[in-house]
Backbone as JSON Lines, residues from 0, in Angstrom:
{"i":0,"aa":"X","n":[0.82,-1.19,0.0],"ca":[0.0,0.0,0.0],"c":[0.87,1.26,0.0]}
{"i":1,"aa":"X","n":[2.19,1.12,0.72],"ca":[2.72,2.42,0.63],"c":[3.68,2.74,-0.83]}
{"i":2,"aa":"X","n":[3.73,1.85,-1.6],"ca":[3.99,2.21,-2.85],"c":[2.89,2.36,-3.63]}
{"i":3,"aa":"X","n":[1.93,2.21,-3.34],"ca":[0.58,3.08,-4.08],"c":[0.73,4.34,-3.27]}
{"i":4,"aa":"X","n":[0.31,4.42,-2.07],"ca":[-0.18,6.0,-1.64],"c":[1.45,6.62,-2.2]}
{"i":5,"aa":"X","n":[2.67,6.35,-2.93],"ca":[3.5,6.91,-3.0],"c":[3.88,7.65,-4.59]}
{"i":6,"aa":"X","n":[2.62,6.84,-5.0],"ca":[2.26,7.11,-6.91],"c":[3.39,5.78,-7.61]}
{"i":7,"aa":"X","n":[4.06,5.01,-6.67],"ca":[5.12,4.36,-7.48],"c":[4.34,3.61,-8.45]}
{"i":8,"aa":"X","n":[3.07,2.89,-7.83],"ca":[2.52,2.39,-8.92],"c":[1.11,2.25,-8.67]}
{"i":9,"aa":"X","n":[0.36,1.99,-9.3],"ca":[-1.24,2.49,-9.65],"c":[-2.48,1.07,-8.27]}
{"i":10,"aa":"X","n":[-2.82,1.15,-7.9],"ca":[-3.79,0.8,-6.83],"c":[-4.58,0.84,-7.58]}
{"i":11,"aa":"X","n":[-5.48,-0.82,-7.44],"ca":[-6.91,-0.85,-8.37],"c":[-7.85,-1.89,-7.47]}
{"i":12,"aa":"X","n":[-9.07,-1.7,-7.24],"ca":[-9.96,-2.61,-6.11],"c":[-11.09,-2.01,-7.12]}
{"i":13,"aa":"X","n":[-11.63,-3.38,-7.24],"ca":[-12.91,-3.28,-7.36],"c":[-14.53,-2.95,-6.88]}
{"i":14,"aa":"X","n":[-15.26,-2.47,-7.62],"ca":[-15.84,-1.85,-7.17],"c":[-17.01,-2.94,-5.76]}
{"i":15,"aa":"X","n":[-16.86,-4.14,-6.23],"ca":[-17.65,-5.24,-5.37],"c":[-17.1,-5.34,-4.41]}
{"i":16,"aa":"X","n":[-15.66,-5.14,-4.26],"ca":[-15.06,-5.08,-2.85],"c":[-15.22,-3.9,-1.7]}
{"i":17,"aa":"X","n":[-15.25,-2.5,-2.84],"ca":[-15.81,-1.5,-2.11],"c":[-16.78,-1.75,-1.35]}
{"i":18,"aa":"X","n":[-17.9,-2.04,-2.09],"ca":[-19.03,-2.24,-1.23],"c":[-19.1,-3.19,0.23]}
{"i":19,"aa":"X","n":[-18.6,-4.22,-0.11],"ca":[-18.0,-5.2,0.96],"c":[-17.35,-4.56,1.67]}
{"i":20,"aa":"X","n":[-16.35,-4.15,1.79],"ca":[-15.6,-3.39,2.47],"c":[-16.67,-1.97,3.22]}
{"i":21,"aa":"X","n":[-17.4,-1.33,2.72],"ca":[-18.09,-0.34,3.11],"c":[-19.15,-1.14,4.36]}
{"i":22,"aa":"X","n":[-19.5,-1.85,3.86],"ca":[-20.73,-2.42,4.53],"c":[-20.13,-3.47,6.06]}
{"i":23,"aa":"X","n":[-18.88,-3.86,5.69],"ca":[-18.41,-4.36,7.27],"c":[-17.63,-3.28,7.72]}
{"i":24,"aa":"X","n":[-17.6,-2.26,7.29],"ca":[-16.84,-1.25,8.18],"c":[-17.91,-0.53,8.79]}
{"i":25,"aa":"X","n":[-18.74,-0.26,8.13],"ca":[-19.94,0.76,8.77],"c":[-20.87,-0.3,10.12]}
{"i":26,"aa":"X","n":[-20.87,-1.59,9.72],"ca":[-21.24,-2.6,10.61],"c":[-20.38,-2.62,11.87]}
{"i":27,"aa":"X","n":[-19.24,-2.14,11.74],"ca":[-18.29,-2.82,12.92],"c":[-17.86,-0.96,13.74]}
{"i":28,"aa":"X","n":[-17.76,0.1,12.84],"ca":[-17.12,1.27,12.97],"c":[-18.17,2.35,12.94]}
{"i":29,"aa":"X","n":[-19.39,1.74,12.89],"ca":[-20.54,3.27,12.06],"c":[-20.56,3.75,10.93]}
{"i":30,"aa":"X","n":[-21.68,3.95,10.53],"ca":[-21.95,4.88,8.96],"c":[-20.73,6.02,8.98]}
{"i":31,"aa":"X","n":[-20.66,6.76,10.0],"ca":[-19.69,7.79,9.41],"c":[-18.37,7.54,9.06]}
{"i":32,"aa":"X","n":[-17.92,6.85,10.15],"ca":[-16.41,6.35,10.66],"c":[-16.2,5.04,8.81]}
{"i":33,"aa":"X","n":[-17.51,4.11,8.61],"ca":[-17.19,3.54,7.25],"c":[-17.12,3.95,6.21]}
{"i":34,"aa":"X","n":[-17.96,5.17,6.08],"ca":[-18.16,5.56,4.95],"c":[-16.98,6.7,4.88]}
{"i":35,"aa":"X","n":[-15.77,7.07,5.66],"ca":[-15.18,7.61,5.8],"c":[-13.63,7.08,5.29]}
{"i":36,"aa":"X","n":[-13.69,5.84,5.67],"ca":[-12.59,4.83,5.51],"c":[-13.15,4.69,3.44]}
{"i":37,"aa":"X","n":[-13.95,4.93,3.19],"ca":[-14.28,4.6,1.59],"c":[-13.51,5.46,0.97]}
{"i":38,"aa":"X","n":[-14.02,6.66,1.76],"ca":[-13.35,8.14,1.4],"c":[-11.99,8.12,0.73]}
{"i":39,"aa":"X","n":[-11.58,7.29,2.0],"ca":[-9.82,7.6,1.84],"c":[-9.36,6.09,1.14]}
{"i":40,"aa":"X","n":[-9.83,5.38,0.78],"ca":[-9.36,4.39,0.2],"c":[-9.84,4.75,-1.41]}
{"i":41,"aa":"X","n":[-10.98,5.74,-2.02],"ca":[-11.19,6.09,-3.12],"c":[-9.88,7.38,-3.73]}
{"i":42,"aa":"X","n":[-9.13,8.04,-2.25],"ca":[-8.1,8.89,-2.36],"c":[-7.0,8.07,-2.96]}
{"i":43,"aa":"X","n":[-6.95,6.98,-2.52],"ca":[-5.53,6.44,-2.68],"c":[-6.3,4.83,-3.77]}
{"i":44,"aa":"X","n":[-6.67,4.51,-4.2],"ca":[-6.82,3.49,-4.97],"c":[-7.67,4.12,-6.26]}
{"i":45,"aa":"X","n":[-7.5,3.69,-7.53],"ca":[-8.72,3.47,-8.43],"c":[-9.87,2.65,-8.61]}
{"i":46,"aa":"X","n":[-10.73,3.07,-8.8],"ca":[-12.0,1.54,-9.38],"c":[-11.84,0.47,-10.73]}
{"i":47,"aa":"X","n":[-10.99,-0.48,-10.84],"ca":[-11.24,-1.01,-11.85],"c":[-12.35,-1.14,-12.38]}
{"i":48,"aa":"X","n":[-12.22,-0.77,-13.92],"ca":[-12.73,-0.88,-14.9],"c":[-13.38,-2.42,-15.26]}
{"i":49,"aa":"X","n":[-14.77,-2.74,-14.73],"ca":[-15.09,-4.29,-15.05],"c":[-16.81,-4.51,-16.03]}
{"i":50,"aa":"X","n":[-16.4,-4.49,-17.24],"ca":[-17.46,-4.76,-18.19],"c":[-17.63,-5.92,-18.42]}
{"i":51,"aa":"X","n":[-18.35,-6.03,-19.66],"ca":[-18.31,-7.84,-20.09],"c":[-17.23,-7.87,-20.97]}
{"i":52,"aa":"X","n":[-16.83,-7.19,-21.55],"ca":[-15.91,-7.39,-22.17],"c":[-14.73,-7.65,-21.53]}
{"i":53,"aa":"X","n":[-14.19,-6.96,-20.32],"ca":[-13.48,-7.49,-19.28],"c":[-13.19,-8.94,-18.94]}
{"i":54,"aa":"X","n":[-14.52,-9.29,-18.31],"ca":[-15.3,-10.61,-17.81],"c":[-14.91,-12.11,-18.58]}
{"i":55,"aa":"X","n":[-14.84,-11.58,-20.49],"ca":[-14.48,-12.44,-21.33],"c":[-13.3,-12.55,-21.39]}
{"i":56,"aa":"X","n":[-12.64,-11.48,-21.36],"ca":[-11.25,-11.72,-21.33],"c":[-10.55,-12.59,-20.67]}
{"i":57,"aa":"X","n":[-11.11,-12.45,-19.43],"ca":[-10.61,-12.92,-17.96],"c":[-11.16,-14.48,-18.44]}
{"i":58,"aa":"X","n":[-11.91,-14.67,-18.32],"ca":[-12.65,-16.25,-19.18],"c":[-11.83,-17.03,-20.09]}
{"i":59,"aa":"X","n":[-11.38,-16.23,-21.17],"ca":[-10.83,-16.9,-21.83],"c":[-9.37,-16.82,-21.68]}
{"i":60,"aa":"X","n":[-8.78,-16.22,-20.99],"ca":[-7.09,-15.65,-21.38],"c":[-6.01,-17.27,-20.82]}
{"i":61,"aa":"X","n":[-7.27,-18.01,-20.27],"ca":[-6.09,-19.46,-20.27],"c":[-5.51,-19.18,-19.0]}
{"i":62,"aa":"X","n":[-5.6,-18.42,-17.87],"ca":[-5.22,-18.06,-16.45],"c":[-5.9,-19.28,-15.24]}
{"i":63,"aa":"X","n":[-4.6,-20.23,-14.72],"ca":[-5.06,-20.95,-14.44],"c":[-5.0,-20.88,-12.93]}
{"i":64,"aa":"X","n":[-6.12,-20.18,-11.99],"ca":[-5.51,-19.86,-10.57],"c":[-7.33,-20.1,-9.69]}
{"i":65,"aa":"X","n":[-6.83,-19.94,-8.57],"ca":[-8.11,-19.88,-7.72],"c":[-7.83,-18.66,-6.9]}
{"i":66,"aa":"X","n":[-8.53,-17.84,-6.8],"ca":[-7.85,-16.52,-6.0],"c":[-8.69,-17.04,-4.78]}
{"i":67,"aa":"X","n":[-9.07,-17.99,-4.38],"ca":[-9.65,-17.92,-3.03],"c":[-8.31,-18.78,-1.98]}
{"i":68,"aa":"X","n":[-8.01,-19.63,-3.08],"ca":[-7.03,-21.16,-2.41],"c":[-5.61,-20.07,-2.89]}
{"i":69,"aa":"X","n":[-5.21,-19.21,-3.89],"ca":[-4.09,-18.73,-4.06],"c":[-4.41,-17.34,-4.08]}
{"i":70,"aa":"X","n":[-4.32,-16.53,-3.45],"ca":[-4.25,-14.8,-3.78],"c":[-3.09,-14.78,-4.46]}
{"i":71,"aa":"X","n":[-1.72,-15.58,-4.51],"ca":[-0.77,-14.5,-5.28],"c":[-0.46,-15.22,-7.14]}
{"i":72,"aa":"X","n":[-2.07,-16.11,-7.24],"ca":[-1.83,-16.86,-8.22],"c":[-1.55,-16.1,-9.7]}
{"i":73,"aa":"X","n":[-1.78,-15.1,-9.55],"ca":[-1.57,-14.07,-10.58],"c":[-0.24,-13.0,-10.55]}
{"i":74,"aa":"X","n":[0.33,-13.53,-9.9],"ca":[1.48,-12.26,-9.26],"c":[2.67,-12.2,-10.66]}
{"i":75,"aa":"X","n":[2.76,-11.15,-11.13],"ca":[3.58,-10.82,-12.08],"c":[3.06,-10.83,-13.88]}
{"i":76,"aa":"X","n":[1.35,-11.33,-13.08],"ca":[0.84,-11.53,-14.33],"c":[-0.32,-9.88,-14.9]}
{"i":77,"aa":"X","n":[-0.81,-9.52,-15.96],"ca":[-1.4,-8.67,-16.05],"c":[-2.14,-8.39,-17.7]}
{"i":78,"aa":"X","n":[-3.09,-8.13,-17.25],"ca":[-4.43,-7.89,-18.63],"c":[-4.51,-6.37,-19.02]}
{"i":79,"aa":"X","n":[-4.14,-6.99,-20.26],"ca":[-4.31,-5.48,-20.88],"c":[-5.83,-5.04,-21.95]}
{"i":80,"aa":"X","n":[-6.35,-4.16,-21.69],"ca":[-7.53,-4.17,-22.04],"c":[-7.68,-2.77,-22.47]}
């Protein structure tokens, strides 16, 4: 994270995680205090960009990982779109 908040390189979360993320923070911290933490995580991250055309890509590009059993199954890998 601190080479994103540092511009070294670009921070991207999706927008389904936002929400997730919004909704157990405001659950655990309050509406203000969560919706506050959105604030500053929309300061320092972008929203990836996720269409269907995206969706297909990701479908077909032959990427063979489970991001639940591997988070770093993609590490060094990247879609250009």
């Amino acid at each position: 994270m601190a080479r994103i908040e540092r511009k070294v390189c670009t921070g991207l979360l999706c927008a389904t995680t936002l929400t997730s993320i919004h909704y157990l923070a405001c659950k655990t911290i309050g509406k203000a205090a969560g919706s506050q933490a959105i604030q500053t995580l929309l300061q320092i991250y972008q929203v990836a960009p996720v269409d269907h055309n995206v969706l297909l890509m990701a479908l077909n590009s032959g990427v063979n990982y489970s991001p639940l059993k591997d988070p770093q199954g993609l590490k060094g890998q990247s879609f250009q779109y």
